[in-house]
Every structure is written in C-alpha cells, then in structure tokens.
C-alpha positions in Angstrom: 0.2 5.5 -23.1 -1.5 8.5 -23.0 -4.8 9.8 -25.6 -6.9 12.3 -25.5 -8.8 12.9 -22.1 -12.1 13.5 -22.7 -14.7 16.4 -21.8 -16.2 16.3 -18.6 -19.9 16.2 -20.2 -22.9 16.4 -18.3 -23.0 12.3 -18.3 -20.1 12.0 -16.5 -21.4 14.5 -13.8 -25.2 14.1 -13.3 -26.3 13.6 -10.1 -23.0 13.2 -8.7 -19.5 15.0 -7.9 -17.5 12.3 -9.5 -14.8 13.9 -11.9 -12.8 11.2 -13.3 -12.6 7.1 -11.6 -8.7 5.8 -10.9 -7.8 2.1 -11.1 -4.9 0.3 -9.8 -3.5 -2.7 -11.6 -2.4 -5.8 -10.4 -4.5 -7.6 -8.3 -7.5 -5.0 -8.6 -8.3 -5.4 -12.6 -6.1 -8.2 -13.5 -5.2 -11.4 -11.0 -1.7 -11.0 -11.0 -0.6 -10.0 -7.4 0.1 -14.1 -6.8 2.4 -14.1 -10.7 4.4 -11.2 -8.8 4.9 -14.0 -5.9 5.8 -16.9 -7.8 8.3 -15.3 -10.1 10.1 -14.4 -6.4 10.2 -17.2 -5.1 11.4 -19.3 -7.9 14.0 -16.4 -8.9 15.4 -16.6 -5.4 15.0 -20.3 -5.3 17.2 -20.3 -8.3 19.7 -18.2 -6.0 19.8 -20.6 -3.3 17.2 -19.2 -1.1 13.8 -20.2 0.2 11.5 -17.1 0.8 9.0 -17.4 3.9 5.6 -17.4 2.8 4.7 -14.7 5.5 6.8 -12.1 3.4 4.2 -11.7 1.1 1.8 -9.9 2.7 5.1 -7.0 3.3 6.0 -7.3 -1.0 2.1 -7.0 -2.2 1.4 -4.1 -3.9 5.0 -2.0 -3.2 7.0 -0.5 -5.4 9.8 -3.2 -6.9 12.6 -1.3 -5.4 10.8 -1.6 -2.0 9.9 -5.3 -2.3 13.1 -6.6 -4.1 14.8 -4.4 -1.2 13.1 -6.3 1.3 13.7 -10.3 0.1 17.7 -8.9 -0.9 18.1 -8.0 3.2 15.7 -10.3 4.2 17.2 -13.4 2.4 20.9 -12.0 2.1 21.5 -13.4 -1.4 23.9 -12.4 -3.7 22.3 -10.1 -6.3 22.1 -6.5 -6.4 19.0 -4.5 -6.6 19.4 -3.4 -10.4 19.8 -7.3 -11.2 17.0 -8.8 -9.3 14.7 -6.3 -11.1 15.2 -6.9 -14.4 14.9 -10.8 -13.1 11.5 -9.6 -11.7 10.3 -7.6 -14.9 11.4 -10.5 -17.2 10.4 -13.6 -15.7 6.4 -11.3 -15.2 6.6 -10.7 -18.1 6.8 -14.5 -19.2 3.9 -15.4 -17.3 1.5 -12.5 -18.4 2.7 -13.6 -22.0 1.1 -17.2 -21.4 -1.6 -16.1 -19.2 -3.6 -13.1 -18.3 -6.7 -13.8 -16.1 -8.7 -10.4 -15.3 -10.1 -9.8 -11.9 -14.7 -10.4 -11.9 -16.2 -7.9 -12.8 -13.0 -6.1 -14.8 -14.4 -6.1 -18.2 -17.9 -5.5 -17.1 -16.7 -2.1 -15.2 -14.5 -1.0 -17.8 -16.8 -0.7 -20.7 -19.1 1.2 -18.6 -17.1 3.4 -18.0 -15.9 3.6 -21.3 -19.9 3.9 -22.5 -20.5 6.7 -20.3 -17.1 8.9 -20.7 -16.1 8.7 -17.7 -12.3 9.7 -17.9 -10.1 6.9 -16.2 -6.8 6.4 -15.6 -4.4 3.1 -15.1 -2.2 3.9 -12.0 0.5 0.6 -11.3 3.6 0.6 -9.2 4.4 -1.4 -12.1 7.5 -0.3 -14.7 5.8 0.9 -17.9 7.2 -1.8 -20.0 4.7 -4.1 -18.2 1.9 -2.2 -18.1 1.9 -1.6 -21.6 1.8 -5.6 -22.0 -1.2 -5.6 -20.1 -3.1 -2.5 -21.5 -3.0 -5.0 -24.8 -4.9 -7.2 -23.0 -7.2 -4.5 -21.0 -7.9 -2.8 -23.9 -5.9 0.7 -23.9 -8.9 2.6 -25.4 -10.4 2.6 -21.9 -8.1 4.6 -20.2 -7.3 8.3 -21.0 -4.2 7.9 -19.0 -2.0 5.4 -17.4 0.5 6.0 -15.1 3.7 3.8 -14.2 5.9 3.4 -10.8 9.2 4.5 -12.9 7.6 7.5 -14.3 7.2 9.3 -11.0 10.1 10.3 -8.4 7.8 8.8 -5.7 5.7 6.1 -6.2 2.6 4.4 -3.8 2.5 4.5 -0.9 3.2 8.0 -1.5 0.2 10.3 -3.3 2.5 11.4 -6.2 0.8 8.6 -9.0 -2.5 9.6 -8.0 -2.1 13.2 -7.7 -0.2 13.1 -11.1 -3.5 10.9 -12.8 -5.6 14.1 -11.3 -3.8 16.7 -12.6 -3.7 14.7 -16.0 -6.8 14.7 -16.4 -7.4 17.7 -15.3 -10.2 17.0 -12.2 -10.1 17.3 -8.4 -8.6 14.4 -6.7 -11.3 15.2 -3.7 -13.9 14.1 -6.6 -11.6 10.7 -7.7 -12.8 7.4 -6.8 -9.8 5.0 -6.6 -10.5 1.5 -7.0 -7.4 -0.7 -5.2 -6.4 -3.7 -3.5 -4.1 -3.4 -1.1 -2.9 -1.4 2.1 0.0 0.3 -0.3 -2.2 1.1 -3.5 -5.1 2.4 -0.6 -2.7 5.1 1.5 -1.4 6.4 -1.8 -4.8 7.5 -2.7 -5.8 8.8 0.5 -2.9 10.8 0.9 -3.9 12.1 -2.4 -7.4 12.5 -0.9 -9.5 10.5 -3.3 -12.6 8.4 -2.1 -11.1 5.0 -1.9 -12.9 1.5 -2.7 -10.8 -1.8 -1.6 -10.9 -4.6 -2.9 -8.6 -6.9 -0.8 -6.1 -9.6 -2.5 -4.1 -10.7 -0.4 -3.9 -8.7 2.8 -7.6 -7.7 4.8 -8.0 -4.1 5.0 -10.4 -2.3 7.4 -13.4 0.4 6.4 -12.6 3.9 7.4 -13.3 7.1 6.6 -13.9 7.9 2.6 -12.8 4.3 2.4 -15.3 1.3 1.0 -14.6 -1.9 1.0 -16.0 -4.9 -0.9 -15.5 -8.6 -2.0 -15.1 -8.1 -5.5 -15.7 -6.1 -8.7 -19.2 -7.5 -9.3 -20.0 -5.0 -6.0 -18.8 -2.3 -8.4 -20.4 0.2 -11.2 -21.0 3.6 -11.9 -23.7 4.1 -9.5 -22.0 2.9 -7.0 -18.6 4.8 -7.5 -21.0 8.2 -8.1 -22.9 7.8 -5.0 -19.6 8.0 -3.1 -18.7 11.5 -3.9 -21.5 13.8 -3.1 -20.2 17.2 -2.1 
C-alpha cells in the first residue's frame, strides 16, 4: 500500500528535527508476536514435533525464512522451507481473521500522528499479503507507506526496510524515530541510523546510545518522539 506522502509542513517540524516517525508491526502496534508462536508450535506439532519454548526468544521478530530456517534444522522435520511458509502465512492469517488485539496505546499514537502530518511508514518482516490484512484493521490512511519483508532483497536485521521507508518518503533516516520491539526490528533501524524507541515483547533489550526504551505505548507521543531528535 502506498498513497501520497505528504509535505513536510512546518507542523511536522517545529521545534524539532523529526522528518518522518517509522513503526514496526507485530508485536509493537498490534499483539501478535505470541499468534506467530502458536501457529509454530501447533504447525510443527501437527508434523510430529514438539518445539522448545526457549526457541522463541531466537524466531521473534526475524524474517520467516530465518525463523522457519531455524525450527526446520532445529526440529529436523520433514517439510521444506517454501512449504512451512505458506503453513506459517495461512494458519496467521486465520487467527488475525478471528482476532486482532492492538498493542496500548496504538490507536492513541496513530491518529496523532495522523492529526499532525506527520509522514509514517509501516515497516514488517511480515509478507505483504499479511500486512495488508492488518492495515484493514490499523487503518491504512495512517501510513503514507508500508513496507514488507518480501519486498526487499534484505530484510531486518539488516537496514535495507528502513533505509527504503526513508528514501520513500523522502527524509533523512538520521531524523527517523523508529518505534520497535525486538532485538531484530531495533539493529535494523540502527544500522539504518534512525533514533530507536523499544518497546520489548518478548525478549528485554538494553538502553544505548540513540536508543530509548519504555514499557508500553502509553509512554509514547509526539512530544516525546520529537524531543529525541534535536540536531
């Protein structure tokens, strides 16, 4: 989904060097990172295998050919890696169908940056055929961009998704705050070299340089993301 980026006016730049605000997906504006988990285990149950709870914390937030790599070696069952993700993408996709809880504070931060024009962008490891599911539920008219794991030849950790957001909307990625929630999602964006705020899911991770971390959302708004850029 892509729609008209629009203008950086003075109300997205007063008082602050923020150009354009970057938001990851799953598990950081809707709580899906534990729907990614289930459908694994109950696919590879289904297989004959039992997957070892401590797994998760290496499959959150990766790109699928990473994780489904992973539990294929890890597990040694008998599917190949083109199989197991379409199992992946349809059996999400069945549980985002019957429910699709946002993260606190989602909603809240989206519309204002939607009220004050800031231009955002969507930026999954997720295939696009799922994040247009959810964009139905996030409301696509918030984002003037959204970019997918299959649409770029490298995906997170890597910078490629977040340097390709930038240069789509046309901003600095030195003036991008990325909002994420896990290790993956937050060394994308560095390498990128966006201001990062985590949000942690499922894994801790630690404060560092041009990296804030919170609880939650509800720590999160415009003031908050502008006073992190100001050079």
């Amino acid at each position: 989904m892509t729609s008209t980026v629009p203008a950086l006016g003075t109300r997205t730049a007063e008082g602050s060097a923020l150009q354009a605000v970057l938001l990851d997906m799953d598990g950081t504006l809707v709580d899906t990172e534990g729907f990614w988990w289930d459908v694994e285990v109950e696919i590879f149950a289904s297989l004959g295998h039992a997957l070892d709870d401590s797994w998760r914390h290496v499959v959150v937030g990766g790109p699928m050919t990473r994780s489904a790599g992973f539990l294929i070696e890890a597990t040694g069952a008998d599917v190949t890696l083109a199989e197991l993700t379409v199992l992946l993408n349809q059996g999400f996709e069945d549980r985002i169908t019957r429910a699709l809880p946002l993260m606190p504070g989602a909603a809240r931060l989206l519309a204002e940056l939607s009220e004050y024009e800031i231009p955002t962008a969507l930026v999954s490891a997720s295939h696009r055929r799922i994040i247009d599911r959810v964009l139905g539920s996030l409301g696509a008219h918030h984002f003037a961009l959204s970019v997918a794991g299959d649409e770029v030849r490298r995906t997170k950790p890597h910078p490629d998704p977040y340097l390709f957001a930038a240069a789509g909307l046309g901003v600095d990625p030195a003036r991008c705050a990325v909002v994420e929630d896990t290790a993956t999602g937050v060394a994308a964006a560095e390498a990128a070299g966006c201001h990062v705020v985590a949000v942690p899911s499922v894994a801790p991770i630690a404060p560092a340089a041009r990296r804030t971390v919170v609880t939650s959302l509800e720590e999160v708004d415009l003031a908050f993301l502008r006073g992190l850029i100001t050079v």
